[in-house]
N, C-alpha and C positions, 0 to 999 in steps of 0.2 A: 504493500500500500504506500510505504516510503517513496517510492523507486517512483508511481503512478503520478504521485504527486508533485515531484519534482520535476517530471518529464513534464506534466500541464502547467505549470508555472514554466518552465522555458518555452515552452509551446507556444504561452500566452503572450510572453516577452518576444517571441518571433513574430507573432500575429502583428502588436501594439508597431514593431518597426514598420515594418512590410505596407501595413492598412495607414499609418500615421503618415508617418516620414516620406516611405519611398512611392508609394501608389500616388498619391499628388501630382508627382516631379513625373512620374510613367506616363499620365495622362494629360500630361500640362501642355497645351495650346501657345506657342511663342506666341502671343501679340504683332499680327502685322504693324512697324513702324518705319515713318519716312525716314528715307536715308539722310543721312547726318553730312549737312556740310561741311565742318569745321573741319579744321589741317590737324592734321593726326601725325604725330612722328613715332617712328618704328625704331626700338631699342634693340641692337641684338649684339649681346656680350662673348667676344672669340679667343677662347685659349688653343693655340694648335690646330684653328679648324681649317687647315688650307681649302685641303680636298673638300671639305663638307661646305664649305662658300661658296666651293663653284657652284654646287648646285640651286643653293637657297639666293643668292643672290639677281637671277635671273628672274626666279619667283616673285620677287620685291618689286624689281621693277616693272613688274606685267599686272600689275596691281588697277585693275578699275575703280580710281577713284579720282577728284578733282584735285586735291591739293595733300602733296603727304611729304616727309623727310625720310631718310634712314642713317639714324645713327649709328655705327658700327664702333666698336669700343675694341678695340686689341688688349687684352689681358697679359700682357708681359710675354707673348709668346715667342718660344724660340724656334719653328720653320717659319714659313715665306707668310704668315698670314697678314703681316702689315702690310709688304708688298705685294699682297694680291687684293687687299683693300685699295691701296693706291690706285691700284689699276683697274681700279671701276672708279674713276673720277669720269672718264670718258664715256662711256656707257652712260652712265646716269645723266650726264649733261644731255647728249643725244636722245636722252627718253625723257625730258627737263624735269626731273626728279632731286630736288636738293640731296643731295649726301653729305656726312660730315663725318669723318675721320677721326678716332678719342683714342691716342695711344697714351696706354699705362708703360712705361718702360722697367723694366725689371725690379731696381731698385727701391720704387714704389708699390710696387703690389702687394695687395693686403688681399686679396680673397676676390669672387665674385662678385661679393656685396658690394665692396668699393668700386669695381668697374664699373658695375651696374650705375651705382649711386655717380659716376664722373656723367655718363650716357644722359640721366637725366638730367643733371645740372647745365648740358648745354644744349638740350633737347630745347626746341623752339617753339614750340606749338604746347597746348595744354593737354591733349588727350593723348597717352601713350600710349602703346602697344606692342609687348612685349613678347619675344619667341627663343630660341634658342639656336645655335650657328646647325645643330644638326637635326633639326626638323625644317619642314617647308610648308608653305599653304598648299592644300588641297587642290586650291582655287583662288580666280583673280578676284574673285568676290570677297575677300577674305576679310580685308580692310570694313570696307560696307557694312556686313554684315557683324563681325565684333564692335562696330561704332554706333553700331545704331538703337542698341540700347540706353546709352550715354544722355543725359538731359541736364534738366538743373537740379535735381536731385538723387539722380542717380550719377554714380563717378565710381564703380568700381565693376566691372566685367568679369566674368567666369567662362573660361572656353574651352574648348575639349582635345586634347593632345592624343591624337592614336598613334599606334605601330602599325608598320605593315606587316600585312599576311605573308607568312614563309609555310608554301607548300608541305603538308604532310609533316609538319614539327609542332609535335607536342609540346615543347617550351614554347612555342611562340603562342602555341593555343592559351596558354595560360598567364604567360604574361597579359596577352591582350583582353583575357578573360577578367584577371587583377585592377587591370588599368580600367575594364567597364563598368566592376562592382564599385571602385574608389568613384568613378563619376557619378554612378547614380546615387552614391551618399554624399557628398562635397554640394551635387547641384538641388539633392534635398533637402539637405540643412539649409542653403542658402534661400530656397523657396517660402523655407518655414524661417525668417530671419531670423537663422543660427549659423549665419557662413563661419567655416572654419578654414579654408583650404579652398585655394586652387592650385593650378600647375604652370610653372616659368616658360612651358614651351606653349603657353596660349594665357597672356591675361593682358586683359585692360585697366588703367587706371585714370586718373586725373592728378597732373604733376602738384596740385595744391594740396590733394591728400598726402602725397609722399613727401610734401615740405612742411608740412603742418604737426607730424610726427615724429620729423628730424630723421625720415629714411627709417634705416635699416639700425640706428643708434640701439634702441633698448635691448638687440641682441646682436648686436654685431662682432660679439665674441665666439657667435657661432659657423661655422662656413656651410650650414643649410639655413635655410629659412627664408631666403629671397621670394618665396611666394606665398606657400603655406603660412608660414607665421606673420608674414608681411599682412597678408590677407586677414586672418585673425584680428590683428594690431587695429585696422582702418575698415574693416565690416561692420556696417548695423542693419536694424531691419529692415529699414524704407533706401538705402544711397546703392543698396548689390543688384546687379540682375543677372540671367545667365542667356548664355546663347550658345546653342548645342546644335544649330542648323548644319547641316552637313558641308557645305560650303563653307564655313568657317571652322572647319578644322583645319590642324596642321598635324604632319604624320611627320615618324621619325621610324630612324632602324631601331628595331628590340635588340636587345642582348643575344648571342647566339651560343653561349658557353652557360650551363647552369647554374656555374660556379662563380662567374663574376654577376650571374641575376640576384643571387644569395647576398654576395658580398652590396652590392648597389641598395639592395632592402636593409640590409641591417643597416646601411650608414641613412636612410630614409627614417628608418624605426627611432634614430634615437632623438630626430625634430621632434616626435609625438609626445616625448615628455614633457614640453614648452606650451604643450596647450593648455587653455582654460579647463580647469576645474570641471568646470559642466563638459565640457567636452572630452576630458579624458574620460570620464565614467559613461557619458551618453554610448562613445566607440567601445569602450569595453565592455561595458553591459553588452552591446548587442555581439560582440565576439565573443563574450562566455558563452550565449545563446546560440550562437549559432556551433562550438562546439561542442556544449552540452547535448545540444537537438543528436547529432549525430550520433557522438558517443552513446548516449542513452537509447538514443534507437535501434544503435545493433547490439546493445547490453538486451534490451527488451526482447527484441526479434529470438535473439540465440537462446534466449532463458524460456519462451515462451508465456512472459508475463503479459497479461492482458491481453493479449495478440490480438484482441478483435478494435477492442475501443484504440491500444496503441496505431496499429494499422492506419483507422480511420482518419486521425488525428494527423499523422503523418502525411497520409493524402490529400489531406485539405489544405496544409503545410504550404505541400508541393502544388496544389493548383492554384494558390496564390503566389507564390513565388515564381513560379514559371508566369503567369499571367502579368507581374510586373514586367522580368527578367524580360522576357521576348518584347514588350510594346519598348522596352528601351534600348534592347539591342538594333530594333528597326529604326527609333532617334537615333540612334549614336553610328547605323554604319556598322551595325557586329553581328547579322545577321548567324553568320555560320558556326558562331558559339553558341547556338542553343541548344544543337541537337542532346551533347555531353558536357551542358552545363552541369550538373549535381556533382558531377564526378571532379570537372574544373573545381568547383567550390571546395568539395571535401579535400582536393590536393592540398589548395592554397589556404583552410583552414591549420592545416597540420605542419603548412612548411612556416606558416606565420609564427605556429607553436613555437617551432625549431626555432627558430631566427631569435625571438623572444628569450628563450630560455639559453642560449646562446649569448647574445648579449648580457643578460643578467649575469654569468659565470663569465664573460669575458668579454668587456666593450670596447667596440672597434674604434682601434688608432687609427688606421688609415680613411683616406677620402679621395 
């Protein structure tokens, strides 16, 4: 009777997310809004990323919009990547695209934060728009569409950063599986104004919030948090909006080694101790529950306890959570994760395990 009861109190706790939180954000109607005139300048911070510029950089400049900058910020890098920023001064002129060139020279370099934080400070325009040297827009719509939720009361954007699909790879099924469970909680909370998180390879903001704050100061002793905690810092309930339109993604390569997916999570894992209060318990509650559901359901299953009511209880689990899961892998472009989504989830419940108890016995030095 223990066992029963504890299994229906996680049960309920999985219902209470599912029905609360995430079915909102599954069902949620972007609002058609006029596109947004204002000059928007594009931040993007590059340590080493020669090769990865070629590509994003052409993407920048095919950008359908009326009036935009791109900041490129050189991170102290040692191959050609200042000199192959250089050399899109001409391009950009020919596409009449202001560019503007922010090298940190070795000496100086303090972390991303700080390059970031140089990008804005000579950033021209008030509406920023922020990506990463190795992801790219999907689409030339990209601009438009992350800007146009922007007004006078709203000044903070939430966008959605996928991977591409790698034929018949089970890692990549899961990463990209990881990265769509993380959106449809990041963009739910934010729905329910409780934004916690977004992600540096897709966010908007307004350069008056990031001056109003003094940046990245309150933790810039840490070399993550440029988005997620940034975002935390300057989120309320009325100034966030999100946009999840498919044209306003930008894609990036996944990790193709299991072992440096591991090591990139644990160094992810240990931002999440810098959240709010509320938010630490809100995510781990719902990560006891969602281990608990499992664990207890094949304790149940294999013992034969209750097998009729557990059974049922568990099927209605799964027809709401499939019923989220699919309406927002069709927002977000992940269609082909659904068939062996349970099976994704249960992977990436137990590697979270691992990674967790991992760090706790031994927290990661490197980054």
């Amino acid at each position: 009777m223990f066992l029963l009861i504890v299994f229906c109190v996680v049960f309920l706790i999985q219902l209470f997310y599912y029905l609360y939180f995430f079915a909102p954000y599954a069902f949620f109607k972007q609002q058609t809004a006029q596109v947004n005139s204002q000059p928007v300048s594009i931040i993007v911070c590059a340590k080493n990323e020669e090769e990865n510029l070629k590509n994003l950089f052409p993407c920048l400049l095919d950008q359908d919009y009326p009036e935009y900058e791109i900041v490129l910020v050189d991170d102290a890098s040692s191959d050609g990547t200042l000199e192959l920023m250089r050399s899109f001064v001409e391009q950009s002129s020919l596409s009449k695209v202001s560019l503007q060139i922010v090298p940190v020279p070795p000496e100086h370099a303090k972390g991303k934060k700080f390059a970031l934080t140089q990008g804005v400070l000579v950033a021209k325009n008030e509406l920023l728009l922020l990506t990463d040297a190795d992801c790219k827009p999907v689409s030339n719509k990209w601009i438009v569409q992350m800007s146009k939720g922007f007004s006078n009361d709203v000044s903070l954007i939430l966008g959605y950063g996928a991977y591409k699909k790698i034929k018949g790879s089970y890692l990549n099924k899961l990463i990209r599986f990881e990265t769509l469970l993380t959106a449809i909680q990041y963009f739910s909370y934010a729905l329910s104004g409780k934004a916690y998180m977004g992600v540096g390879r897709n966010l908007a903001y307004k350069k008056e919030d990031f001056l109003s704050v003094n940046g990245f100061e309150s933790h810039h002793h840490l070399k993550s948090g440029d988005d997620d905690l940034f975002v935390s810092q300057i989120a309320t309930p009325l100034n966030t909006a999100i946009c999840d339109e498919v044209s306003s993604h930008t894609i990036s390569a996944p990790e193709t080694s299991f072992t440096n997916w591991i090591r990139q999570k644990r160094r992810h894992l240990t931002t999440s101790s810098f959240y709010s209060s509320f938010h630490k318990f809100a995510l781990g509650l719902f990560y006891v529950s969602q281990l608990g559901f499992y664990t207890l359901t094949l304790i149940t299953l294999v013992y034969g306890i209750h097998l009729y009511l557990i059974s049922t209880l568990v099927l209605v689990r799964f027809i709401i959570w499939y019923a989220i899961v699919i309406q927002s892998s069709i927002k977000l472009n992940e269609k082909d994760l659904i068939c062996l989504g349970p099976l994704y989830e249960i992977s990436i419940i137990f590697i979270q395990l691992y990674i967790f108890l991992r760090n706790l016995v031994s927290p990661p030095k490197f980054w």
